[in-house]
N, C-alpha and C positions, 0 to 999 in steps of 0.2 A: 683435697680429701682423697682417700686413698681408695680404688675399685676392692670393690665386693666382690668376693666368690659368689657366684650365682647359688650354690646354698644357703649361705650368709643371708644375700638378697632376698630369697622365700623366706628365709625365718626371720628377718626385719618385717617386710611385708607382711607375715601370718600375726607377728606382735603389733603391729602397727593396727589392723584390722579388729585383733581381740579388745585392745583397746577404745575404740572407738567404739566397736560391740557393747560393753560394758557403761562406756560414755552415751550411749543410744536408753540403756536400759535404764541408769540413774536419771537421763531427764525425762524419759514415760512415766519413771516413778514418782517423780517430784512432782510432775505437775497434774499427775492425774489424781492422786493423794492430795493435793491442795483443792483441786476445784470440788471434790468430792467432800470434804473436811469443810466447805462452805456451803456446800448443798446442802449437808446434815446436818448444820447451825439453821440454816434458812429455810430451812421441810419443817426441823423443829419448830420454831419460832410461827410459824405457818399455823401449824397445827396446832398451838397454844392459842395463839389468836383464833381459830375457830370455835378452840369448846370456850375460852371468854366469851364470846359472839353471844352464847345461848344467855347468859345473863344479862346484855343491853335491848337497845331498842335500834330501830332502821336506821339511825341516823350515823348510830355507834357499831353498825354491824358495816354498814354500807365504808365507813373509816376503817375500819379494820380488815376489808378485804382489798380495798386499796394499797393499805398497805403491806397488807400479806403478796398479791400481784405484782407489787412494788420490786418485794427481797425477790421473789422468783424468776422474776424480769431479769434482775441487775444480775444472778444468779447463772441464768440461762446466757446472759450475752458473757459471763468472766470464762463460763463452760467453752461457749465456741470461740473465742478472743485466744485460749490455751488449744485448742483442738488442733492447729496445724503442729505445734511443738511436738505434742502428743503419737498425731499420725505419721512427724517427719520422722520422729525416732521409730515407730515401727518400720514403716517402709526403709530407713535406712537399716536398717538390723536383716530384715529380708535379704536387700539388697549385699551384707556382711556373708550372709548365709551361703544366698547363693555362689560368690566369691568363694568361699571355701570350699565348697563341693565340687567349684571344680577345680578347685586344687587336689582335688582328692580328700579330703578330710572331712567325716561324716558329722553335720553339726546340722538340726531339725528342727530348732525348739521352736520357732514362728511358723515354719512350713509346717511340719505335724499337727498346728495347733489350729493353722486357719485352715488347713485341711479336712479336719476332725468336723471343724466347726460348719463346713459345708457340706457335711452327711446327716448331722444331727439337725433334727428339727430344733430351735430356740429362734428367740426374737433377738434382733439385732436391737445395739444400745443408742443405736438413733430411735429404735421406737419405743423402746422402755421407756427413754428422758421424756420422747413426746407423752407416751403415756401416763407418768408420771407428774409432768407439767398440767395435762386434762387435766387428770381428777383433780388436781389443786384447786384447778381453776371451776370446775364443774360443781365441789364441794363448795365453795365460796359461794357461785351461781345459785346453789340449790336454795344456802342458808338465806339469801337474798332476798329470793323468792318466795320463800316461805315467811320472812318478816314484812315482805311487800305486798303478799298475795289479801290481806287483813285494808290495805289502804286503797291499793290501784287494781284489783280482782283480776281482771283478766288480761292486764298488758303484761302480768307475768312470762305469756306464754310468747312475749315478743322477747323479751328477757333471751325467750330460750331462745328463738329463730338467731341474735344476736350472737350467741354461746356457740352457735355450728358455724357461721357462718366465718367465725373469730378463728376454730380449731382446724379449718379447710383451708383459711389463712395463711396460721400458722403452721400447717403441714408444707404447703408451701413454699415460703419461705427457708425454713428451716433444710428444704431439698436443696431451694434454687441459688440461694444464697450462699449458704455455707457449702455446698455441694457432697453431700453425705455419699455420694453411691460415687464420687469419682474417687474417694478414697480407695473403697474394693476393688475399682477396675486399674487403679495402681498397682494393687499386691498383686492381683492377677497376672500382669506382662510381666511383672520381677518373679514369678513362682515358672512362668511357661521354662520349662528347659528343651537345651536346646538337642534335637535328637541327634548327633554327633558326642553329644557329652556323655 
């Protein structure tokens, strides 16, 4: 194979780079579009199953939040099962970015964006999904409780001690496991530039 002119060489490398850029963005898109595309089959279905609920009895309410807890379970684990694909292609795309910059080539679109997003007050979408997850689960808890509260009176209120004790868990979890905040402290060391540059 025959030597590159070393401009040659930059603009293989800068093509090389775009490419992969673009390869980064089609698999964030694909997969973050699909687990979202069965979240909002299974929030649906969720929430059908709840206003059915109002028409049955304990037995038929208690079955159906089962299996409503059920879809949002399998739901939540296909969510973080896809999260590394997801977070690999941002942070490789950062990591594109910054490569380019300091080729000299002015290219922002993840840096401006996680930038922006650390001036502005919003909730991060690990806490949305948790949030999100609660009231599912909270709504179901309530409907529970209110078809139970008529048979077993006052162990409702253990119902609930249950329900906190589940979502502290869950927060948990959901940190320790999947490791939600090593994701940020990744873009963080790929965004640091270096002061020579």
């Amino acid at each position: 194979m025959a030597h590159l002119a070393p401009d040659d060489c930059e603009k293989l490398q800068i093509d090389v780079l775009l490419n992969e850029y673009q390869a980064c963005h089609r698999n964030k898109n694909h997969f973050d579009s699909i687990r979202w595309t069965i979240g909002s089959i299974f929030i649906g279905a969720s929430l059908t199953l709840f206003g059915i609920s109002f028409e049955k009895h304990l037995v038929e309410v208690l079955l159906a939040s089962i299996f409503s807890f059920l879809l949002m379970g399998l739901w939540y684990l296909y969510f973080q099962h896809v999260n590394p694909f997801v977070m690999a292609s941002i942070i490789r795309s950062h990591e594109i970015e910054k490569t380019l910059r300091n080729m000299k080539l002015e290219i922002r679109l993840h840096k401006s964006t996680y930038e922006t997003e650390k001036e502005m007050f919003h909730m991060k979408g690990t806490s949305i999904t948790f949030l999100l997850l609660s009231c599912i689960v909270g709504m179901w808890l309530s409907r529970t409780a209110v078809s139970a509260y008529e048979s077993f009176g006052y162990y409702v209120y253990l119902l609930g001690l249950v329900f906190v004790v589940f979502l502290v868990f869950f927060r948990w979890v959901h940190f320790r496991k999947f490791n939600a905040i090593d994701w940020s402290k990744k873009i963080e060391e790929i965004l640091k530039e270096k002061s020579s540059a």
